[in-house]
N, C-alpha and C positions, 0 to 999 in steps of 0.2 A: 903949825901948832900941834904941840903932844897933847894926845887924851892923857890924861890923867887915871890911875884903875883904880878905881875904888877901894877901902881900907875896911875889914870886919869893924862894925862898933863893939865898945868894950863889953868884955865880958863875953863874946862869942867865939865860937873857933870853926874853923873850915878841916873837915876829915873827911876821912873813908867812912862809909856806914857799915856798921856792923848787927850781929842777929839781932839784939837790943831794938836797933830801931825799925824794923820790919813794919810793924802794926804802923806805926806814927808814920810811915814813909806813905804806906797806903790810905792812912785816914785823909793824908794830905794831896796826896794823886786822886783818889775820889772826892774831894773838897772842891777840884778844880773840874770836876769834869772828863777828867783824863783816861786813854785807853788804862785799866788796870790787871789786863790781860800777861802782861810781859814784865812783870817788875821782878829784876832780882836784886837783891841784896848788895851782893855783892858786885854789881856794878854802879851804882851811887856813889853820891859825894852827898855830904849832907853840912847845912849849919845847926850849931845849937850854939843858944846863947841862955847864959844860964839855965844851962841843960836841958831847954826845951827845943825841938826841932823847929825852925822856923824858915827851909830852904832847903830847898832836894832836886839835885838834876843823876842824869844818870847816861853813860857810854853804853850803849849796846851793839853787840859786836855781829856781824856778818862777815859772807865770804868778798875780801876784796873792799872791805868798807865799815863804817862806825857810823851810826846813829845816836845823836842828840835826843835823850826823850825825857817825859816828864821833869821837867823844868817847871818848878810851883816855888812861888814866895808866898808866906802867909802871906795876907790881906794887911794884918796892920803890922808886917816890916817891910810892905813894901815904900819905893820910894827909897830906899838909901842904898842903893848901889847892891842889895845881894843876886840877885839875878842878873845884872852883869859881872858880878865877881864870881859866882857858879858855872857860868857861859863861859867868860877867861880860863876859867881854871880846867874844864874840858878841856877844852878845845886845845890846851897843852898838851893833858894825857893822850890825848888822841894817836895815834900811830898808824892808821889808814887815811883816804880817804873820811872826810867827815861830812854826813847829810843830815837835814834834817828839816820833820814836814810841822806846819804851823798854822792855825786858822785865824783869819783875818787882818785887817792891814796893818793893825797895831804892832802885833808881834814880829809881820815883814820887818819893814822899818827897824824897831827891835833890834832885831838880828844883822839888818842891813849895817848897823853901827858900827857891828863889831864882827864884820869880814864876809859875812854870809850873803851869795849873789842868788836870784832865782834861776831853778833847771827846770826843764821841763821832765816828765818821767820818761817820757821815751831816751833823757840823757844818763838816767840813772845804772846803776851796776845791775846784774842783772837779781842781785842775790836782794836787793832793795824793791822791785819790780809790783811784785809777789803783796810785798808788808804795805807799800803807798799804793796800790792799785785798786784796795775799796775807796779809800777817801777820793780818787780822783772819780769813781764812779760816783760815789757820792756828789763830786761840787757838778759834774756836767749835769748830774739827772734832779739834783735837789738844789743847785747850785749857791750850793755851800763853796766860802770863799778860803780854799786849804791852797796853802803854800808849799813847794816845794824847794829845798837851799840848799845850799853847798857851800862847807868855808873855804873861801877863798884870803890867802894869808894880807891882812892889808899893806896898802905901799906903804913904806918910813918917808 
């Protein structure tokens, strides 16, 4: 059986972010909670649907390796396939290795759908080590439930 990938609803379009959306990219990565330490511009993909930003994931590049990060769907678009159509659309651009760390089981799962296996960090690159090594201290000492994945390309 084919997955099926999901289709932007009308009215919205899948791009590159530019300086424009800076602020809305951050209002929406602190909306969720998200580190907002590392967000650059110009690594995002964003949606707008009539010209409102309502989806933002973003590549971030290391040596030897790409990181999956802030991945936010507003609240009310989620549900119709954007955040597996931002996930898809990575994970194309991508051109290393692709990781990426995630809290709790929902989001696993998530991502398990769509190619991502769990690693342990001792399997991580070492230039990855460094950036997931508080959150792992975090889940052993506050045992916070943070994921760590890897895409793996799925069978056909």
């Amino acid at each position: 059986m084919t997955e099926l990938s999901p289709s932007l609803p009308v009215g919205c379009i899948l791009r590159r972010a530019c300086d424009q959306d800076t602020w809305s990219i951050r209002k929406l990565v602190l909306s969720a909670k998200l580190d907002p330490t590392q967000l650059q511009t110009q690594q995002f993909w964003v949606v707008k649907c009539d010209g409102v930003l309502v989806a933002c994931g973003q590549l971030r590049n290391f040596s030897g390796a790409q990181e999956l990060g802030s991945l936010v769907v507003v609240p009310a678009w989620r549900g119709r396939g954007l955040g597996t159509l931002v996930t898809k659309h990575l994970i194309e651009q991508a051109t290393q290795p692709l990781y990426l760390e995630c809290l709790g089981n929902k989001l696993v799962h998530f991502y398990s759908r769509l190619g991502f296996v769990p690693v342990s960090w001792q399997e991580l690159p070492q230039s990855l080590k460094f950036k997931f090594g508080l959150s792992q201290l975090a889940k052993i000492l506050l045992r916070i439930p943070v994921g760590i994945m890897q895409y793996q390309e799925l069978a056909r």
